[in-house]
N, C-alpha and C positions, 0 to 999 in steps of 0.2 A: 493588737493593742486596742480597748476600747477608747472609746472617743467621748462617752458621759465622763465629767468630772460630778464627784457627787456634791452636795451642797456642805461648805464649811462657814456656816455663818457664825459657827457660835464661836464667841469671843476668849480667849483662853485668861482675861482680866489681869492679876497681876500675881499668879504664880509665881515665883520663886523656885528656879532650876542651878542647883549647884552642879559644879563641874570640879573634882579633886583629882581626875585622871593627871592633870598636868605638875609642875613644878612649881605652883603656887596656888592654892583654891581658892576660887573666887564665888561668888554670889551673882550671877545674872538674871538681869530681872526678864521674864518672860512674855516679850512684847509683840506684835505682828511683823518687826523686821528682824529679829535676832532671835527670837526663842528657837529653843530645841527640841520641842516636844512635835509628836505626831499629829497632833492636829493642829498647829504653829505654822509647821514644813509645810499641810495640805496648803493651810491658804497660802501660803506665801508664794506655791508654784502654780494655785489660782489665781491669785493678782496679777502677778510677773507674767503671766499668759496671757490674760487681757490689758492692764495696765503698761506693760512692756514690749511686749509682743502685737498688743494689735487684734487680737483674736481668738476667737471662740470657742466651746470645744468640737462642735461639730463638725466646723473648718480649718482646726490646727493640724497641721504637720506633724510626725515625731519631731522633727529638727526643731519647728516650736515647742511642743513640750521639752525636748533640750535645751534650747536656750534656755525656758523657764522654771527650770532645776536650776543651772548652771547659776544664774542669776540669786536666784535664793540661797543657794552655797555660796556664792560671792559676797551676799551681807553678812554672811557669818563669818567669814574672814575680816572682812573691812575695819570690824571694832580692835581687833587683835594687832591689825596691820597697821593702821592710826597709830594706835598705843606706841606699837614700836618704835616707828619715825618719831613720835616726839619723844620718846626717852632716850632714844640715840641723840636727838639735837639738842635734847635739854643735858644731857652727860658728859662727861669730858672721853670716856672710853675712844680708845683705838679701834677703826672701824675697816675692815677686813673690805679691800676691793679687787673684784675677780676679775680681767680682762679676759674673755676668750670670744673668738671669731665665730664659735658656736654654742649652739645647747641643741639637745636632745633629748627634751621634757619630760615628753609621751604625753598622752592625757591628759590632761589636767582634773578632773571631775571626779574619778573613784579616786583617786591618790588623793585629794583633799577631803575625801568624804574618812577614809581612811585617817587621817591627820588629825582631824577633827573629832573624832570616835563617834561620828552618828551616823554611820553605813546601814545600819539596821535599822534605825529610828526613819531613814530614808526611805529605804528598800520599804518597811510598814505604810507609809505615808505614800507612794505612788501604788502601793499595793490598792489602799483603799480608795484612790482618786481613779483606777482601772487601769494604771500603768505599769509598764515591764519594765523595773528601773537597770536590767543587761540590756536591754534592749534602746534604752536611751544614753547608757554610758559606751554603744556601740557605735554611737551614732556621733558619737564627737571625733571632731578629725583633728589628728597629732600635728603642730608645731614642726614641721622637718626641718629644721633651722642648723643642722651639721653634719657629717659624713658619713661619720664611726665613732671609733674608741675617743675621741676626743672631745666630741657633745655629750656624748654619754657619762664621760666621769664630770664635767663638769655641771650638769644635771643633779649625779648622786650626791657633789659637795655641795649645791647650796641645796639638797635636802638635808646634810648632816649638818652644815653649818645653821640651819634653821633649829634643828632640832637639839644640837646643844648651845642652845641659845647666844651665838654669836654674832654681835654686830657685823653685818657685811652687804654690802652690794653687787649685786653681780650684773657688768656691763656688755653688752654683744650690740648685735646688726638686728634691725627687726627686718628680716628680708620679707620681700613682699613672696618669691617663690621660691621656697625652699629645695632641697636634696630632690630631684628628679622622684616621681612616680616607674616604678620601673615594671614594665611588661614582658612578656617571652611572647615572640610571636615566629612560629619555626626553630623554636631552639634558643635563636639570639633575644639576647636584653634587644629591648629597646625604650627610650626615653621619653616620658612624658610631662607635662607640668602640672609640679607640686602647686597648684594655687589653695594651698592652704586655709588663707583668709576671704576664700569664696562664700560661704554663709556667717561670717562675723566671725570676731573673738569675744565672748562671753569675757574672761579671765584678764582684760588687758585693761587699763585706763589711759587713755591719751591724754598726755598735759601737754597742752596747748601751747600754754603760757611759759614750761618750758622749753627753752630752743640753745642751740649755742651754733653761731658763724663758724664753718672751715674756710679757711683761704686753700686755693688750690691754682699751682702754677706762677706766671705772670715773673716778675723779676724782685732786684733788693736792691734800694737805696742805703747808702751808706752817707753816714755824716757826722759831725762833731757838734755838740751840744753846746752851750752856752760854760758848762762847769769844765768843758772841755774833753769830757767823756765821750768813746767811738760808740756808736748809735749804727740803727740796721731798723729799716725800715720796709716791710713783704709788702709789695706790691701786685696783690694777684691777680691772674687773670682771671678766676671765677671765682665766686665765694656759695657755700651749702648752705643750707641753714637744718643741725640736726637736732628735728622734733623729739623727744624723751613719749616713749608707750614701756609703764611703771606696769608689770605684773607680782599678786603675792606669792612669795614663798614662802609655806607655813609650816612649823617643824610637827614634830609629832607628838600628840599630846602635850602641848606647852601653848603657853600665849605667844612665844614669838613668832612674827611676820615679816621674814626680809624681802627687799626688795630684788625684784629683775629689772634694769631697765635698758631696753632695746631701742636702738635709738634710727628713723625714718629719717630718710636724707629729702629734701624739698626744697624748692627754689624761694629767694627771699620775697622777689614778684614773680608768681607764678604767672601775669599775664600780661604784656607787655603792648600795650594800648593806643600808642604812638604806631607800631608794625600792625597793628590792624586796621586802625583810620589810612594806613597810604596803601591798604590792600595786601601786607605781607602778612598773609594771615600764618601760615607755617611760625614764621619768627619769631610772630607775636606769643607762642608758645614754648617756642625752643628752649629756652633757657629753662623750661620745667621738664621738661623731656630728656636735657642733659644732666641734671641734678638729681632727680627721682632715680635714674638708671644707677648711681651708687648704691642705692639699698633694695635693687631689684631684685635683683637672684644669687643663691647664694655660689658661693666659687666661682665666676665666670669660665669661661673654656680660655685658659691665656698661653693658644699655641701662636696667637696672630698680637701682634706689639699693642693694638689698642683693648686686648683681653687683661694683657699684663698694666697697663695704665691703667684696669677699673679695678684690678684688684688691690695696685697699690692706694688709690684713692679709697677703697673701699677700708681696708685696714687703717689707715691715719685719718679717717673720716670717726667712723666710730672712736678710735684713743682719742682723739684730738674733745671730742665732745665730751667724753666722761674725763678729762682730765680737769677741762673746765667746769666740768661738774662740780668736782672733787674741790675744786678750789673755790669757788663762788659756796658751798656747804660747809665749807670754813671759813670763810671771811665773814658770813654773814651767822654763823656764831661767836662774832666778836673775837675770832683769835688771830696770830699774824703771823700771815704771809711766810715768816720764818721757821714756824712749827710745825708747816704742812705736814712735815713724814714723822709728827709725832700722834699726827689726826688719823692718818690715813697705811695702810699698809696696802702696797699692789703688789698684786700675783700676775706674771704673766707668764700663760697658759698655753705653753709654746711660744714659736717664734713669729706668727701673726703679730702681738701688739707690742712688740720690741722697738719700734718707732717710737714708742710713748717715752722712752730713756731722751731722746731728743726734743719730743716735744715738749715735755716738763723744764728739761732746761730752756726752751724757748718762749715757753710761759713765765716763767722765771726770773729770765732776762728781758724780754724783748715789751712783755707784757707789764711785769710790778719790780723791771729795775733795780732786781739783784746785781750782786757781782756773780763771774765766772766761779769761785773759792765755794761761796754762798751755795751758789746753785746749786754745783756740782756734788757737791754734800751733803743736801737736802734729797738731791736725784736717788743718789747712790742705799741713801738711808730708806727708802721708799720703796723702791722695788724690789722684787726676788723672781726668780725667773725657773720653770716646771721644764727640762726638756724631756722631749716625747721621741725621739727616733733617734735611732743609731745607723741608719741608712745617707752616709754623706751627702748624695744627691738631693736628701728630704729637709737638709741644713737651709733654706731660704737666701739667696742670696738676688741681689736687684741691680740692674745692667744701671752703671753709673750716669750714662747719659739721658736714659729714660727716668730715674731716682730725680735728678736734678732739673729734668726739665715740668714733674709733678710736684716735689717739693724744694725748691732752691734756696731758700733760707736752711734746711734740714740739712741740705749737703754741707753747706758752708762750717753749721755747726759739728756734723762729723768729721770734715778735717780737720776743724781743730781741737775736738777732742782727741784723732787717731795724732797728731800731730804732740798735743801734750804726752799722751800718755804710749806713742814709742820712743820718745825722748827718755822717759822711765824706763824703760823693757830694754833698749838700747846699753842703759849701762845697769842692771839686774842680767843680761844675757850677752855682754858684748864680745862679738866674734861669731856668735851663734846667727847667722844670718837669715839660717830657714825657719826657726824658730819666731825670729823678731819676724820676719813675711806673715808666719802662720796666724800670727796674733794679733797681726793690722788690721784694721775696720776696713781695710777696701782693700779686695785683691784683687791681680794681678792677671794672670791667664790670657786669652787671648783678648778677652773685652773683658775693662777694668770694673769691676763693682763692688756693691756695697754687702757685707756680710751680717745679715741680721743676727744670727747667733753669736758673732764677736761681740757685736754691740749690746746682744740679752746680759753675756755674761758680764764684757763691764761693766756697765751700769747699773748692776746687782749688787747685792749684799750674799746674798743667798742664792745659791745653784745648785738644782733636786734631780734626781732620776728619779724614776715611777715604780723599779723593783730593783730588787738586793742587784740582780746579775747587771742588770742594767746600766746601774747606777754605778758598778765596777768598770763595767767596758766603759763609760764614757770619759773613766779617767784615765783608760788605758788609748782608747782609740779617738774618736771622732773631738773629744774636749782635754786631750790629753796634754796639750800645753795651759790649755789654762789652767788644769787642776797642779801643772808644775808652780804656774806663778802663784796661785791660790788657793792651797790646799784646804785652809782653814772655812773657805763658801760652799764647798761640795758635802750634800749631805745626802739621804736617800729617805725618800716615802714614798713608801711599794703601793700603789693604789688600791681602792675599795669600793664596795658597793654598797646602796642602801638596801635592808634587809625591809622594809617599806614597802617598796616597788616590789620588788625582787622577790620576797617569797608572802607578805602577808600582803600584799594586793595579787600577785598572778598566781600563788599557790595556796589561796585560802584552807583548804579540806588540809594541806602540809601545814598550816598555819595550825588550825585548830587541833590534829593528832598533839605537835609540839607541846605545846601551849597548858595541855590536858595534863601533859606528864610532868612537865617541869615550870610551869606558869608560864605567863608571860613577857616577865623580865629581859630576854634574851632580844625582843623587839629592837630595847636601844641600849642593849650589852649585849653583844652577839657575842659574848666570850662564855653564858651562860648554856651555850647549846653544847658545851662537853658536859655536861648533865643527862647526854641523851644515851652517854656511850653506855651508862649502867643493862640501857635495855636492849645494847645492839644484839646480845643471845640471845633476847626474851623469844621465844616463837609466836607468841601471840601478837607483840609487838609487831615483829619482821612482818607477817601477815595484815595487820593493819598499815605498816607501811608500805608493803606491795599493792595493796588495793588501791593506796590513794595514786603510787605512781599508774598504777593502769586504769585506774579514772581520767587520771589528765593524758594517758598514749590515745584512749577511747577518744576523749576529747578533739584532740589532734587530728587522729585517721577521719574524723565524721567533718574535720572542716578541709583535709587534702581533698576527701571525695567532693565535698561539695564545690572546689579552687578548682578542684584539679580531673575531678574524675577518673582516678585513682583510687581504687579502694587495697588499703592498706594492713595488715595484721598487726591490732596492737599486741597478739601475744610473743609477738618477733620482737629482736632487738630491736630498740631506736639507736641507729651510729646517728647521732650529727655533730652536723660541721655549720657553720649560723658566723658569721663576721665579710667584712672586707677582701672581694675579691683579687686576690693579688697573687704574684708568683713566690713571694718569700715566706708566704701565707700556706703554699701548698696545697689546694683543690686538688689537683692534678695526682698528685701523689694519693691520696684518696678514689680517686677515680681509677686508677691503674690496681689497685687493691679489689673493688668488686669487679675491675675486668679480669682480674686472676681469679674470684669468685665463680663467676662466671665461665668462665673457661673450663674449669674442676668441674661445674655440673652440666658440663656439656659435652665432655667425656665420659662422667658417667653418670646419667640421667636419676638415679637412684641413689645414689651418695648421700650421705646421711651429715646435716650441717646445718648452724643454726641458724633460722630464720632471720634474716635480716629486713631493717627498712633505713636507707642511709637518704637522711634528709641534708641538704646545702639551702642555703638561703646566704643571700647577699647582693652588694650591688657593686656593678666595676665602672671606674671613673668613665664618663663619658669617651674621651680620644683613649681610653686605655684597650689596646687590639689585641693583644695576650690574652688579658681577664678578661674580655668579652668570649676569647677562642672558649675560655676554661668552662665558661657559663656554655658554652654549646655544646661541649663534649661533655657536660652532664647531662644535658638534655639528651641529646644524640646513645648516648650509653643509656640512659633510661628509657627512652621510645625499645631499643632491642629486647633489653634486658626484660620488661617489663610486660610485652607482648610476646615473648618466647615459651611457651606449650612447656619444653622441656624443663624451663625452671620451676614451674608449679607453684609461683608464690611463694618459693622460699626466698629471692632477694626483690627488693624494691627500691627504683629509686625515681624519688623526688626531689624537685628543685624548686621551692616555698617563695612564690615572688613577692617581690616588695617589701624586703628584710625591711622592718621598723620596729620601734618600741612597741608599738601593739600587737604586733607578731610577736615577737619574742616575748611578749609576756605569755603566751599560748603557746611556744616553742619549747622555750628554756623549763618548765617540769615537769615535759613529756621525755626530755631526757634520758638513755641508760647510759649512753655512751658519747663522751664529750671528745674533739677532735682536737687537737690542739697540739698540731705539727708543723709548725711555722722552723725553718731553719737556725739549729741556735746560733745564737747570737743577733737577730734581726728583729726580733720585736720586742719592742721596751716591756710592755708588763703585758697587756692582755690586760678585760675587764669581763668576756664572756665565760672565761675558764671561770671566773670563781663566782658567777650567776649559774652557772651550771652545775658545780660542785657542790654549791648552797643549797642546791634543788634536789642533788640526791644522785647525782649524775657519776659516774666515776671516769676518770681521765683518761687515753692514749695519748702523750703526747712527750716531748722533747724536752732537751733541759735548756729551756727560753724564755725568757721574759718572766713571771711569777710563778709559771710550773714548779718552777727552781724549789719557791717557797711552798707553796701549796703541795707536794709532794713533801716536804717535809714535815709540815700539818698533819696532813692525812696519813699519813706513813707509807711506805712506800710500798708495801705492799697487799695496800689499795690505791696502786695509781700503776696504768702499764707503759711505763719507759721503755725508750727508742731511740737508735740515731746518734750521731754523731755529738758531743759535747760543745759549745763556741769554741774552745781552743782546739779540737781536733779539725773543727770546720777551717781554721785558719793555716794550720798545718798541710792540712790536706790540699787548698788552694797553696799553697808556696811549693809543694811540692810538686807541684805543675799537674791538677786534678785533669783526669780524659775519663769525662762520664762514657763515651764509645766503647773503653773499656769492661764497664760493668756490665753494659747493654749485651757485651758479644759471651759473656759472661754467666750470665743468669739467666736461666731456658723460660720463667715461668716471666720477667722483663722483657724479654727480648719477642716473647710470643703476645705480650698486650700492645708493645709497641708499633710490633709489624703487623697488626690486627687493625691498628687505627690505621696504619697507611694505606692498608689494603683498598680503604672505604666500607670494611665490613661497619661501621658505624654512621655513615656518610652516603647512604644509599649507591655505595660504590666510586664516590668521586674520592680523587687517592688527593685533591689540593686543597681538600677544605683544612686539615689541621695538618698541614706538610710544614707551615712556620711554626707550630705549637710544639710538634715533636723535631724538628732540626734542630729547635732552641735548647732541647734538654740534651740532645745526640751531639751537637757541637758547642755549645753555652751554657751548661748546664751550672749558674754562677747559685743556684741556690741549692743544689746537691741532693736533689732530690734522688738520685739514680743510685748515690751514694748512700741513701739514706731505707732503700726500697726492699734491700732484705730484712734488715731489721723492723722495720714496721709490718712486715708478715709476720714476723714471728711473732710479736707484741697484741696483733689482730688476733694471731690464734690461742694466743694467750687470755686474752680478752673473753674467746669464744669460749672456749673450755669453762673459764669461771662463769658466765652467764647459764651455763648448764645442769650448775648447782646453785638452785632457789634460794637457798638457805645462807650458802656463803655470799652471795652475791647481794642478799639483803641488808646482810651483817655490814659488809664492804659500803655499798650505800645508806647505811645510817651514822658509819662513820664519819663518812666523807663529809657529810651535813654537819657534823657532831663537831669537827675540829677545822672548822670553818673560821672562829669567831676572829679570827686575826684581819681578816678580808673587809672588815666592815669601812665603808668607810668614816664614821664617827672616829675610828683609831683614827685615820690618815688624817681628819680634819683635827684631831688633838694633838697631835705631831707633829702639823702644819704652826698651829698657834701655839706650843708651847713653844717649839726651836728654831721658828722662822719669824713669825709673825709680831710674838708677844703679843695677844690677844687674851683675856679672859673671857668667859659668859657674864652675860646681864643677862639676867631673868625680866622678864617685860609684868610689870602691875596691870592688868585690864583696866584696872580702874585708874589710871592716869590719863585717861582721855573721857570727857564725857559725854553721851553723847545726844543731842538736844533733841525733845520730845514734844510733838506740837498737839 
């Protein structure tokens, strides 16, 4: 990267740059903070270099020339993002708010360059200042602010809600260190910290000035009023104070700019000045030390009771802030109190911000002196509620003692809401006694608690599963009394991706093939990519479409070798497998497949078979000791595999550390082979299946979660099915399932199994995975053992088609081609037609002006 910036003195005066890519054209005038022109962008990231930055070009940094990019792309947002906020406060429009405990951003800088349509005018303009603008979009470090599948779609919805211009805000934690940094060091993960916001956030603006008090703890007065009315008065022992950091989210080619606002937990005196004059200097701080730790890290570890205290504080800390957000944004556009849930629509996004059903009534009441009738119907009108999991134990539930001893006013008000509303259910179900149990706010068991997902679904209007199969079981299993009481709340929208991210920023060369043949349009209609199937014969086609997939495998192998030192065949299949390490998720079962690979060429060293490179990326919960085993018997199977003479490079395997959005944009359309064997009936939708599919990728996988759909997209015979059905999985466990069976069963199971125990993978130690394989030999509750001949077969199914260039081309341009269902712009239009009642507003630029000195 040179370090002369060249001279941009000359003034660009008062051109005039139209911009019609968006949904309303406008005229901007072309000034030294907003123009878009290439010699606009130069100075602007020459100013912002010295004027912002501090510094020269002799002795900048890349990081400084990123920030002073970052910055220059940030005033070109700010006019758009302005505009917004005040046409949303000056309109009466319903305005769309997202609760979720996470986001999963990626990037922020080529995604807005992207948005904005000046990637090129960019990419010209660092060209000619002597900069490598990959080389500064490389340098910016991702937001890790959530786990998985569940940052991440919330990520893709306020890019779709952006994008088709809907009022919305989207509320989270701004955690100071986000989702662990994850390393292999001898095989095992190991954890390190995300400090994210170690060189700044370019993209965030701190409002100071906004803040809102949580009370936390301490006890409740009770008393009667003068009008005689019973009164409740939170006496806490600590109170937060939650700072608001506002970042843009800007749709795609449109003026709209919604907001994100993540909200920092801080003490209201952070220095307490009394404890320092009598020498307690520690004390004199403590109270910032205690308060800061709520928006520290994200998930705390809550195997130990004060883990599970910050997490509960950490969830009602955030809702509690944006609620009063939500109401202070309405009262101070002159409307009352009474209308809220005609202002505001909340989504919550899982069962993290399902407190907020409690807090709103205690905003309500406690705060602007509603009645209980009032409240309760303004609550109810307000919220709708996303659930994410069909695994009962993932259902959130909080030990009533420890609930009530963080928020004790909150308890109060769930008895008696659980109080009124079994009094209902009582005689709707009377005599049914397990049912009226099932359906109580606090259960029962051996220690009595609070059940967030009871309380998500009453306090809703609306209750979503995330894909068709999903959203069935959950009215069969895990939500299955409530969809009795409630039939008419349960609806389903099957999740989506943005086509943004996902193929026109990480698969540009797929971008432009598209785009050549059938325009653009598909960008924000992704239903316009069945336009592509005309040329899935075409042979010229097929050929320009294989180039670009083994441009990006090239891609790939040249960044394993330089991670990993590993050198890889991109002319071999790429299997990957890319998500959340878990056992319902199935690594394992993938792992046991290239030990049967392996095996066959180790029997016969010359056996003719196709090249494999089987890539896993992912990360497993910190105390989770299974999914950590899983991440070493990948490792462990690939150290052999890998340095064994006899294979010759026909299999490979890698394990791509530190699964993030920015990996996965280099991951996901290196693709041949997408994995996506999670036991059915165990995962709600899945969001990498159809980022991979989108990408050109074709499926092995089970009928779970949006397979279900995406299979019948694609057709099914471009997708290789496997496995057991959900209802066979449930039959099969009543029937009293003995995986030992299968094991003593099948020659080609039984010899990877007793391979691991051997230590042939373990440098001979037989206890390194002796709990990994007893758990599938005596517990095997997610049926993998059951599921292990048919995923060979569907493998060599798999292998066979990859053998022929032609069809396999055809096959993956389909799969792209009848994608368009997967977008999420559907899901967000599905959201706001049947849930929400939301319309678009189109944003005027010119509703904000903006003053020129």
């Amino acid at each position: 990267m040179k370090k002369n910036i060249k001279s941009t003195e000359k003034e660009s005066g008062t051109e005039n740059k139209s911009n019609t890519s968006g949904s309303h054209q406008y005229t901007e005038r072309e000034d030294s903070r907003t123009g878009l022109s290439v010699e606009t962008l130069k100075k602007a990231i020459s100013n912002n270099l010295f004027y912002v930055q501090a510094k020269y070009p002799e002795i900048a940094t890349r990081n400084d020339y990123y920030m002073a990019l970052a910055y220059a792309v940030r005033d070109r947002l700010l006019q758009r993002w302005v505009a917004s906020v005040k046409q949303y406060i000056q309109g009466k429009e319903r305005v769309v708010s997202y609760l979720s405990a996470e986001y999963l951003l990626g990037p922020h800088l080529a995604n807005n360059l992207i948005n904005l349509g000046i990637y090129k005018e960019v990419e010209q303009a660092c060209e000619e200042l002597g900069l490598n603008l990959d080389w500064l979009i490389e340098k910016e470090v991702e937001p890790g602010l959530g786990n998985g599948g569940l940052g991440r779609l919330a990520a893709c919805y306020m890019d779709s809600l952006a994008t088709l211009e809907v009022p919305a805000i989207g509320y989270g934690i701004r955690y100071q260190f986000g989702i662990f940094e994850q390393d292999i060091r001898d095989g095992w993960q190991v954890e390190d910290t995300d400090n994210w916001l170690r060189r700044g956030n370019p993209w965030e603006i701190a409002r100071r000035e906004l803040s809102h008090d949580v009370k936390l703890g301490g006890h409740i007065q009770h008393y009667i009023d003068r009008s005689g009315k019973f009164c409740s008065n939170w006496i806490p022992e600590l109170v937060v104070k939650g700072v608001a950091y506002d970042t843009p989210i800007l749709g795609y080619k449109v003026n709209t700019a919604n907001t994100l606002r993540l909200w920092k937990s801080e003490a209201p005196h952070s220095f307490d000045f009394q404890s320092f004059n009598a020498g307690e200097y520690n004390n004199a701080v403590n109270q910032k030390i205690i308060c800061e730790n709520i928006s520290k890290v994200l998930y705390p570890n809550d195997e130990q009771r004060e883990g599970k205290i910050l997490r509960l504080q950490q969830q009602y800390f955030f809702v509690s802030c944006s609620l009063q957000d939500m109401i202070n944004i309405h009262l101070n556009q002159g409307e009352k109190i009474e209308d809220f849930d005609k202002k505001f629509a909340v989504q919550l996004n899982d069962t993290h911000p399902a407190i907020g059903v409690v807090e709103l009534m205690r905003l309500l009441m406690d705060e602007h002196l509603l009645d209980w009738d009032t409240s309760w119907n303004i609550t109810t009108k307000t919220f709708a509620y996303t659930n994410h999991t069909l695994l009962p134990e993932a259902l959130e539930t909080w030990d009533l003692e420890l609930f009530g001893s963080v928020l004790p006013r909150h308890l109060e008000l769930i008895y008696e809401i659980n109080r009124r509303f079994l009094d209902f259910v009582t005689v709707r179900f009377f005599g049914d006694n397990q049912k009226i149990s099932n359906l109580s706010l606090i259960g029962e068991g051996k220690r009595k608690h609070v059940r967030m997902a009871n309380l998500a679904c009453l306090g809703s209007h609306a209750i979503n599963g995330v894909a068709a199969l999903h959203s069935d079981l959950l009215k069969k299993t895990v939500l299955h009394d409530w969809y009795e009481l409630s039939p008419e709340k349960f609806s389903n929208k099957t999740n989506g991706v943005t086509p943004r991210r996902w193929i026109v920023l990480s698969n540009p060369n797929l971008t432009k093939l598209i785009s050549e043949k059938i325009g653009e349009g598909w960008i924000k209609d992704l239903e316009e990519l069945r336009g592509l199937e005309k040329y899935a014969d075409d042979p010229e086609f097929q050929q320009a479409w294989m180039k670009v997939k083994l441009d990006q495998k090239k891609a790939l192998a040249k960044k394993i070798q330089k991670r990993l030192g590993v050198k890889v065949d991109p002319e071999s299949m790429f299997d990957i497998q890319v998500k959340r390490i878990h056992e319902y998720k199935r690594q394992h079962l993938n792992v046991l497949h290239v030990i049967a690979l392996y095996n066959r060429i180790k029997k016969n060293p010359d056996l003719e078979i196709v090249p494999r490179t089987f890539i896993f990326a992912g990360k497993s919960a910190p105390g989770y000791r299974k999914a950590k085993l899983i991440i070493k018997l990948i490792n462990s199977v690939g150290e052999v595999v890998n340095n064994d003479p006899d294979v010759r490079g026909r299999l490979k395997v890698v394990f791509y550390p530190n699964y993030n959005v920015t990996n996965a944009q280099k991951i996901y359309p290196a693709a041949d082979l997408s994995e996506q064997i999670s036991t059915a009936g165990k995962e709600a939708s899945g969001t990498g299946n159809m980022k991979l599919s989108l990408n050109g990728a074709l499926t092995i996988g089970t009928l779970d979660g949006a397979n279900v759909e995406i299979r019948e997209c694609v057709g099914e015979e471009n997708f290789f099915l496997f496995g057991l059905t959900a209802d066979e999985v449930a039959q099969t466990k009543a029937a009293g399932y003995k995986s030992k069976e299968y094991y003593e069963s099948n020659a080609v199971l039984k010899e990877a199994i007793d391979q691991i125990n051997s230590g042939y993978f373990s440098h001979l130690d037989v206890n390194t995975f002796k709990e990994l394989t007893d758990s599938l030999m005596y517990d095997d509750q997610y049926l993998l053992f059951a599921d292990f001949q048919s995923y060979i077969e569907a493998q060599e199914k798999a292998a066979e088609a990859f053998k022929h260039k032609e069809m396999w081309a055809k096959m993956s341009i389909l799969n792209t081609a009848r994608m368009g269902k997967f977008s999420s712009d559907r899901s967000i239009k599905e959201y706001c037609d049947e849930i929400w009642k939301v319309k678009s507003v189109p944003v005027e630029i010119d509703s904000i002006k903006i003053i020129e000195k």
